[in-house]
C-alpha positions in Angstrom: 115.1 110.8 127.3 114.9 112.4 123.9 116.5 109.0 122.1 113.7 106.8 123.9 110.7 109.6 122.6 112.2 109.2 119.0 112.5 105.5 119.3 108.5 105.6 121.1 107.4 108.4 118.0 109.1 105.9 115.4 107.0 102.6 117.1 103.8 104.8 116.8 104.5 105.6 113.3 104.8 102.1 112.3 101.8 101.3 114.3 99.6 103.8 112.7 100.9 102.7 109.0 100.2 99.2 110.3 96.3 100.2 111.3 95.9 102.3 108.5 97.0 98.9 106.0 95.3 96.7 108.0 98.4 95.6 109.5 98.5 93.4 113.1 101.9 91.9 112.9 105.1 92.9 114.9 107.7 95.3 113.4 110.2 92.9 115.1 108.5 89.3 115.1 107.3 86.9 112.4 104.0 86.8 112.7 101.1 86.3 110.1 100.2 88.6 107.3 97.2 90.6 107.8 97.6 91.1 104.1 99.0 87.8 102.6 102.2 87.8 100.4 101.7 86.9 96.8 103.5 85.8 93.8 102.7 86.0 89.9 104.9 84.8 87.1 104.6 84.5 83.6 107.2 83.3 80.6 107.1 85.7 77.6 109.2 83.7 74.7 111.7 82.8 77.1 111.4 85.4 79.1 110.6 85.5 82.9 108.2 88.2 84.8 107.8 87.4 88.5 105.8 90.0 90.6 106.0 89.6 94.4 103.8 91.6 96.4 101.1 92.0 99.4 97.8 91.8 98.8 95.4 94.2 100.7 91.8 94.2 101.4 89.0 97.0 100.8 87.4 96.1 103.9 84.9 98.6 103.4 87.3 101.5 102.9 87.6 104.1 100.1 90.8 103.6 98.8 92.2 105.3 96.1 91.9 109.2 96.5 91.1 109.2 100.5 93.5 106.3 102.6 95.7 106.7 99.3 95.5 110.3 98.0 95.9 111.3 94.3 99.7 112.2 93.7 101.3 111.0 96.1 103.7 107.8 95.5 102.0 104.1 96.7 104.2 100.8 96.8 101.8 99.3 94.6 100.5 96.8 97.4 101.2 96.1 101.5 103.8 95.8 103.6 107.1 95.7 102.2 108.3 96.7 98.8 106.1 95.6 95.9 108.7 93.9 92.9 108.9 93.2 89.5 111.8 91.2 87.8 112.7 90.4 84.1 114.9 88.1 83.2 115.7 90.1 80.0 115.4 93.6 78.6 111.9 94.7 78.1 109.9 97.3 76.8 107.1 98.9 78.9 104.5 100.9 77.6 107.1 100.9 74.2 109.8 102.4 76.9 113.1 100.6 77.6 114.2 99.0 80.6 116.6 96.5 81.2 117.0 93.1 82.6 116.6 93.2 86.5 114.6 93.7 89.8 112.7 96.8 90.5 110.3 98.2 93.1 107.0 98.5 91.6 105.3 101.8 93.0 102.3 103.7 91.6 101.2 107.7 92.2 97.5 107.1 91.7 95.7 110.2 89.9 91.8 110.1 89.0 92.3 110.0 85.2 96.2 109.4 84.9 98.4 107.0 86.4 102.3 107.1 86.8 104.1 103.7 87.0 107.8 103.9 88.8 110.1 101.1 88.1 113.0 101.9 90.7 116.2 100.7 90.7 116.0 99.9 94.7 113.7 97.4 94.6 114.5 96.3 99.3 113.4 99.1 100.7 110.2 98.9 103.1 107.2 100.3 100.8 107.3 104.0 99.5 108.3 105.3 102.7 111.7 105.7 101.7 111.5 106.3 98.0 113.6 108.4 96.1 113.2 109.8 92.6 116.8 110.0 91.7 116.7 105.8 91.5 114.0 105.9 89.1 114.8 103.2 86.4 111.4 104.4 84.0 108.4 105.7 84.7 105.5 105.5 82.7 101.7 107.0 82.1 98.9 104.8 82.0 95.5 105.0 81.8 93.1 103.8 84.8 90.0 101.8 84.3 86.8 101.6 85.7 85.9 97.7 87.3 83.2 96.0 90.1 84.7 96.2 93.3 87.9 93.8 94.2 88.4 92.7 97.6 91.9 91.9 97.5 94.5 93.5 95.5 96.0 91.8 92.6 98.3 91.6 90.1 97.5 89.4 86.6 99.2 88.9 83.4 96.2 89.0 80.1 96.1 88.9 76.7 98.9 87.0 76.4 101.0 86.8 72.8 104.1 85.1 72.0 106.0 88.5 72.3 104.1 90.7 74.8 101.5 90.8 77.8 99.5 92.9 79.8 100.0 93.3 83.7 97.1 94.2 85.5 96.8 95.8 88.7 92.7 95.4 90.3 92.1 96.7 93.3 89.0 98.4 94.9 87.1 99.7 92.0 90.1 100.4 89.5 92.4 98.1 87.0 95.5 99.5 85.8 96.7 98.0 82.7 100.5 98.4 81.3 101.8 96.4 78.3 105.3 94.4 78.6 107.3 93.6 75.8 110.1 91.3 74.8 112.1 90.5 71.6 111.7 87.2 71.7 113.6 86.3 68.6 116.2 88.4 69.3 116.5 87.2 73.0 116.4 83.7 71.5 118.9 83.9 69.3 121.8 85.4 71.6 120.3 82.4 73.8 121.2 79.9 71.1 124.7 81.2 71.0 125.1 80.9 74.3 123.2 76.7 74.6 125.3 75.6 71.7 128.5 76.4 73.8 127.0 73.7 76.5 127.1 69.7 75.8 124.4 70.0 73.0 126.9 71.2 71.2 127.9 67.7 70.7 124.5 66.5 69.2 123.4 67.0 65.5 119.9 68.1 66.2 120.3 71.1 68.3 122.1 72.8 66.0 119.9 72.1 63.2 117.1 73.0 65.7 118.6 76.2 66.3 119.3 76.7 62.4 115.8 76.4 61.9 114.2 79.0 64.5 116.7 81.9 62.9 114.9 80.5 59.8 111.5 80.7 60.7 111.7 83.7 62.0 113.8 85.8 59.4 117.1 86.0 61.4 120.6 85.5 59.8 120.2 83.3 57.6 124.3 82.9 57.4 124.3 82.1 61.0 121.5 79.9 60.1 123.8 77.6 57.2 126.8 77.7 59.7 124.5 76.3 62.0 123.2 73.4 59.9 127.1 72.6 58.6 128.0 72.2 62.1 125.1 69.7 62.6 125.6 68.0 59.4 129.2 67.5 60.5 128.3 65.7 63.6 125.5 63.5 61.4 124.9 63.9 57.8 120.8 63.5 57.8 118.1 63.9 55.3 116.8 66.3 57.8 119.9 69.1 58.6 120.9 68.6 54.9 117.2 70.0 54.0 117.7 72.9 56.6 121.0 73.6 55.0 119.5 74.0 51.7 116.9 76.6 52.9 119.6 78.1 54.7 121.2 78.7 51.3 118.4 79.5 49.8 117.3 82.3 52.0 121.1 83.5 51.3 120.3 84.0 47.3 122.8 81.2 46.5 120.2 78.9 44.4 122.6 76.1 42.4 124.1 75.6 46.4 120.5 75.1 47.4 119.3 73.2 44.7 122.3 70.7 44.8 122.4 69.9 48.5 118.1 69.9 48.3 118.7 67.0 45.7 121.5 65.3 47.8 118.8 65.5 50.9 116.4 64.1 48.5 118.6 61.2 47.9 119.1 60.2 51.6 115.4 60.7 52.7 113.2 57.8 53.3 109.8 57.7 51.4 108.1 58.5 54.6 110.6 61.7 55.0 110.2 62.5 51.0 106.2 62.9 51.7 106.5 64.8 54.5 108.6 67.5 52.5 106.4 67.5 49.4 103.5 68.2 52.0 105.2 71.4 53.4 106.1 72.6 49.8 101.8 72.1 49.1 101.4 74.3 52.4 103.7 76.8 50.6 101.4 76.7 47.4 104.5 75.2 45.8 102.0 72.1 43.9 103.6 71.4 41.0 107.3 70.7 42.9 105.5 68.9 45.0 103.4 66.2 42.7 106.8 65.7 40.9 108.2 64.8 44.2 105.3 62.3 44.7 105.6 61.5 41.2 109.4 60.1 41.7 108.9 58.9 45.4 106.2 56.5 44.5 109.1 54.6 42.4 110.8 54.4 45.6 108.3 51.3 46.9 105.1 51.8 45.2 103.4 48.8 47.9 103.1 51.7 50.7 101.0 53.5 52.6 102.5 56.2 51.8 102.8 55.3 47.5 99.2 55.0 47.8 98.4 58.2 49.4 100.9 60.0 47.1 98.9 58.3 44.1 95.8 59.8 45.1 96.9 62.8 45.4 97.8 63.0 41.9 94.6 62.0 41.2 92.7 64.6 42.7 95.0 67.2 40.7 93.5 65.5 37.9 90.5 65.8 39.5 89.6 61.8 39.3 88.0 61.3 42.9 86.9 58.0 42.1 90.4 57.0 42.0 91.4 59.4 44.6 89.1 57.5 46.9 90.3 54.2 45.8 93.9 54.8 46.5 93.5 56.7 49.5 91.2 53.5 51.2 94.4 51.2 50.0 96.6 53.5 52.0 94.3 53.1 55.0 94.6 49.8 54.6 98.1 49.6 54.6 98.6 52.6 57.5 98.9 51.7 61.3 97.8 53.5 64.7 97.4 57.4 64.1 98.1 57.0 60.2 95.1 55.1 59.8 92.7 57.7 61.4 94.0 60.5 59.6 93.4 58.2 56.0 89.6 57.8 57.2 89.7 61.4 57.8 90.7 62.2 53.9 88.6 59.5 52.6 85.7 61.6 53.8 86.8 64.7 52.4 87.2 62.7 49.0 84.1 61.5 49.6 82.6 64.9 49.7 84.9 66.3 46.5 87.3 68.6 48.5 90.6 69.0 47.3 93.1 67.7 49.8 96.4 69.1 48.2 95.0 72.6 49.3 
């Protein structure tokens, strides 16, 4: 008698969470979802942030601070346990926490919110929460929005290396900022693609050369990088990245002898696109003495002509500038072509297009 009155008191429990929640379906069947389950993702870098969750309705009902008190723990949605999983170490609210799945639960307060990040991430809501498998937990601040039907979770201001979860529901958004080292996440990546079959390629490990350069990483794994691809192929292009590679190492003959031996294997087309970047870098006179000698290359091209007018607007003779540049256009093809009309206007109008 007494096992059949716990087992009738546990039934009325669930059924009395269920009403309160909104809740019609079976504690043993599958039925529908009276709130409907929910998934959110977003890619951070290279990084992966899935939420899965419930998603209640208002209905009416005043939510936060009267069907969910202030201080007391909430799974951060319906039904079962609300999650959150990173496929890499983060940093929320600028506190650790590692790669993994959590269960997302909330204690809502009128002015301050705590965020829990626990470490048992299948249990059925809050109900059997326990502080001791807390991974992090957090202080945010809640805010103020128009009413929102049905809870849910969104990722905003998005940056390469960070974005802000959102939580709306009833009248109140609760922000908390997630934060990945991209680079660094990239680069033990790297290491761990170039054991695979790219390994046999030339241009992933110049690729891979050229992210740690980019972004200020080592620049020795960086030149071991570009050897390796350079072994595979010797190109105009992973010679070039060794040379910055070396650069970036302080070892300037070593750069400025395999730069000139790149140099000597581009094409013309290859030659411009390098003195272009080095204008980009304000670099202008290396880069006119690059034009300089490529035009001797084949002086009958597109690209000759273009380089020629270049020179001329460093002189600043437009007229000629103009001249050479509609010779180019004539000469270009598809895509080429439109972006010669493109800086025959700005000649037209006297603007320097080395800048």
């Amino acid at each position: 008698m007494k096992r059949s009155f716990r087992y009738a008191a546990l039934v009325l429990a669930i059924l009395l969470v269920n009403a309160i929640n909104g809740l019609g379906q079976s504690a043993m069947l599958t039925l529908p979802d009276a709130s409907q389950a929910a998934r959110v993702g977003q890619r951070i870098g290279i990084t992966d942030i899935a939420i899965d969750y419930h998603r209640p309705l208002v209905r009416g009902r005043k939510i936060f601070g009267r069907l969910q008190p202030y201080g007391t723990v909430w799974r951060a949605g319906a039904n079962v346990n609300t999650t959150i999983a990173f496929s890499d170490p983060v940093t929320i609210e600028g506190q650790p926490l590692g790669k993994g799945v959590y269960g997302l639960h909330m204690i809502p307060g009128e002015t301050s919110w705590v965020l829990i990040f626990s470490k048992d991430s299948t249990s059925w809501g809050s109900f059997s929460y326990n502080q001791a498998e807390d991974a992090l937990r957090v202080s945010v601040k809640p805010q103020a929005i128009e009413n929102q039907e049905a809870l849910s979770y969104e990722f905003d201001d998005l940056r390469p290396n960070s974005a802000v979860i959102v939580m709306r529901w009833e009248k109140v958004a609760v922000p908390f900022k997630v934060e990945v080292n991209t680079p660094e996440i990239v680069q033990e990546s790297l290491r761990k693609q170039l054991r695979g079959r790219v390994q046999f390629e030339w241009q992933p490990w110049m690729e891979a050369a050229n992210y740690l350069l980019d972004n200020k990483l080592s620049a020795e794994e960086a030149a071991k990088y570009a050897e390796q691809s350079i072994s595979i192929e010797d190109r105009f292009e992973n010679e070039m990245t060794k040379a910055q590679a070396l650069a970036a190492l302080g070892r300037k003959e070593a750069a400025a002898a395999t730069e000139a031996r790149a140099l000597g294997m581009g094409s013309q087309i290859q030659i411009h696109g390098f003195g272009r970047m080095l204008q980009s870098q304000g670099k202008q006179n290396e880069a006119l003495e690059l034009f300089r000698s490529n035009i001797k290359k084949d002086p009958n091209t597109w690209v000759a002509h273009n380089e020629t007018a270049r020179l001329a607007v460093a002189r600043g003779d437009f007229d000629t500038a103009i001249r050479e540049m509609k010779t180019a256009a004539t000469l270009a093809s598809g895509s080429i072509k439109t972006q010669h009309a493109n800086l025959i206007t700005l000649l037209e109008n006297r603007v320097d297009i080395n800048q």
